[in-house]
C-alpha positions, 0 to 999 in steps of 0.5 A: 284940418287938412283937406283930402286934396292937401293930404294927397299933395303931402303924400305925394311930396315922398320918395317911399318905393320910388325907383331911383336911378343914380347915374355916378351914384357910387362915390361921392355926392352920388352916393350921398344921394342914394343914402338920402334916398334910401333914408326916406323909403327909396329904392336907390340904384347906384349906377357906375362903370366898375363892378367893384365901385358898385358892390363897394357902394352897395355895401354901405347902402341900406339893404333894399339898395340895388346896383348896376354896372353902366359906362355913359361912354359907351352907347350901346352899353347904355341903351342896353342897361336901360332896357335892363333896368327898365321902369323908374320914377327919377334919374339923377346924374352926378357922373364925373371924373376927377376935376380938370383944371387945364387952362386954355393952353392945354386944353386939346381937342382930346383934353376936351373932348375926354372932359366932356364925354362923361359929364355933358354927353354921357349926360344927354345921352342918359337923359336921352335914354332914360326919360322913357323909362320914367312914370308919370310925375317923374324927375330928371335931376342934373349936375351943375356947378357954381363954376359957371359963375366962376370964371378963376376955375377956368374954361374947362369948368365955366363952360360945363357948367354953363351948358348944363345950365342951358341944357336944363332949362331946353330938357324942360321943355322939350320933355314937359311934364317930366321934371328936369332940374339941376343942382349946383354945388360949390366947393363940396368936399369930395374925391372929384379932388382927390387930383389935387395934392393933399397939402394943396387941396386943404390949402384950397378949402381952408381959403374957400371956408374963409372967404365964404359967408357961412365960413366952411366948404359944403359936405357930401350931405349938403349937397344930397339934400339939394337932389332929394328936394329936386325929386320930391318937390312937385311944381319947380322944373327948369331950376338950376338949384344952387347949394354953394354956401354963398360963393356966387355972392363974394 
């Protein structure tokens, strides 16, 4: 028979009226977050810088669902949402624009200022912002990749993903005992790609599924597991988690 102590840690291990903000939440991963979240009794608030991204989210979430609109580039709008969503129990950032594969050559101060901005910066100003908001025992989840261990995606990707890395192991730290963790996908088919042209973009996953040891690219769900672990789980913090279908292995 379970103790009481061993019933309060599996009660505890539940998203059930937890306030989670999902920073980039409306597209993509994100909202295969918010969708995972609300399956298991969350409050999931999408977050994006288009109105109508966020009611076209809001309108394939579950009721109960709630949305705001929130630009990471722009400071004084970020602070000021954060006053106006006020308490949480987890943030999850997934932000980012399309994939930017520029090689060195191309790579401007402004290509990569602009390739920054959303995904690194945005990213530690939103944490900066919101950790305040969270409850005791709350969690901060980030986005990585596997691009980090990746070198053929270039310098742009590989140096992101690196930082994120360190960033997440400096944030757990500095802000114990929140939990601040990130998730490292693979190749996850969604619309970060919708760049690449469509004959192209399939040629791309059809020679990742074939090279990775599970024999397909991941899905919007795969990945949405990997953040909702990240929340629910207790004692891990500092975890870079990585979701790739075994591409840091070949």
């Amino acid at each position: 028979m379970d103790t009481a102590g061993q019933a309060a840690h599996r009660k505890d291990m539940s998203l059930t009226n937890e306030r989670v903000l999902i920073i980039g939440g409306t597209s993509g991963i994100g909202l295969g977050v918010a969708h995972a979240v609300a399956q298991r009794g969350g409050i999931p608030i999408v977050a994006s810088r288009r109105q109508a991204s966020v009611q076209r989210a809001l309108a394939d979430l579950p009721a109960g669902a709630r949305g705001q609109v929130l630009d990471v580039t722009d400071g004084a709008a970020l602070a000021a949402a954060a006053e106006e969503i006020g308490a949480l129990e987890h943030l999850v950032y997934t932000a980012g624009d399309a994939l930017e594969l520029t090689p060195l050559a191309g790579a401007t101060r402004d290509v990569v200022a602009g390739f920054l901005l959303t995904r690194f910066i945005g990213a530690l100003d939103a944490v900066r912002l919101f950790a305040p908001k969270l409850s005791p025992g709350g969690s901060i989840t980030l986005t990585s990749g596997t691009a980090a261990h990746t070198p053929s995606f270039g310098v742009l990707p590989v140096s992101l993903c690196g930082a994120m890395n360190a960033a997440t192991t400096a944030l757990a730290v500095e802000l114990a005992p929140l939990r601040v963790n990130a998730v490292a996908p693979g190749v996850v088919r969604t619309p970060l790609w919708d760049t690449v042209p469509d004959t192209e973009r399939q040629a791309m996953f059809d020679a990742a599924a074939q090279r990775l040891p599970l024999g397909r690219i991941g899905e919007v769900q795969d990945a949405a597991q990997a953040y909702v672990y990240c929340m629910e789980q207790r004692f891990g913090t500092g975890v870079v988690l990585t979701v790739d279908g075994g591409t840091v292995l070949v």
